[in-house]
C-alpha positions as CSV (number, residue, x, y, z in Angstrom):
1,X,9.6,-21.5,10.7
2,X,9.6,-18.5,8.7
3,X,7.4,-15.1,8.9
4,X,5.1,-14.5,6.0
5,X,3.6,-11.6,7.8
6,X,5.8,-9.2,6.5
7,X,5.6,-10.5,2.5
8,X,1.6,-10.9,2.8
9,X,1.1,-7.0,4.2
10,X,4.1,-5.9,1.6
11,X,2.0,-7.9,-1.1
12,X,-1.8,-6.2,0.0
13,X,-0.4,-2.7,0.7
14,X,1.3,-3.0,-3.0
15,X,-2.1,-3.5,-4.3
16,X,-4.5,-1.7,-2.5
17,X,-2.0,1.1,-2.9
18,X,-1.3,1.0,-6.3
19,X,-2.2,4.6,-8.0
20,X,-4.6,5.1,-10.1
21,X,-5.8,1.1,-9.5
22,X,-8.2,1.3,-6.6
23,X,-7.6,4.5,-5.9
24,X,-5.5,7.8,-6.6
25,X,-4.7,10.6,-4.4
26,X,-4.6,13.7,-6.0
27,X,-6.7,12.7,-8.7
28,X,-6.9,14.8,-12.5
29,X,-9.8,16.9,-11.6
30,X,-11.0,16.2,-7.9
31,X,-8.4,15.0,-4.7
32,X,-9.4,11.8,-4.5
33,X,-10.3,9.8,-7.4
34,X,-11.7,6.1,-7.8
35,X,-10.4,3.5,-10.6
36,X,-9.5,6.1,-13.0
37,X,-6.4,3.7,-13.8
38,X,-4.3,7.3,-14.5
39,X,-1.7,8.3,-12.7
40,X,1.1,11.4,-12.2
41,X,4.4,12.1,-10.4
42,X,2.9,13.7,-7.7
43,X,0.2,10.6,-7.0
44,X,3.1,8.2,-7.3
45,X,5.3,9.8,-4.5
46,X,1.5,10.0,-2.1
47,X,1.0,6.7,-2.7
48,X,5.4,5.6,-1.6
49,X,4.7,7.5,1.0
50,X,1.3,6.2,2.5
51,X,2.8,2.7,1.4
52,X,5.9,2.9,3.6
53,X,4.1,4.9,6.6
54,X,1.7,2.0,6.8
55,X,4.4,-1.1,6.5
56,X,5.6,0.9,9.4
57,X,3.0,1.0,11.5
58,X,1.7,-2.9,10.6
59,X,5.6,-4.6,10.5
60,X,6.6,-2.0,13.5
61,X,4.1,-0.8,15.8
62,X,1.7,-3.7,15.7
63,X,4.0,-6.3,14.6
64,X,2.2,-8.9,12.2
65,X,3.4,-12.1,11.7
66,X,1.9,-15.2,10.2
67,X,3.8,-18.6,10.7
68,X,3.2,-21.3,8.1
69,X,4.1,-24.8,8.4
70,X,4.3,-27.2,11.1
């Protein structure tokens, strides 16, 4: 049996998180932009960051796993 838990949050968290996508933090003009679908150096390494702090805490701290097959 293998563990999709990890691939599905890696996948959601890649898009959710993507900058400038959903949503970009700093944004051009205000801190928080929506769907602006720009994005800068300083955006890219808020969004790495958030990405890996919250593949920590979902793979880590609460430990998902989803189990396909039978």
């Amino acid at each position: 049996m293998a563990d999709w838990g990890p691939v599905f949050t890696a996948v959601m968290l890649f898009i959710l998180l993507s900058p400038g996508l959903l949503i970009q933090i700093p944004g051009r003009s205000r801190y928080i932009e929506f769907s602006n679908f720009h994005t800068s150096g300083v955006s890219i390494l808020v969004h790495s960051v958030l990405y890996f702090a919250f593949m920590c805490i979902f793979l880590l701290a609460i430990g998902v796993h989803v189990y396909i097959g039978s």
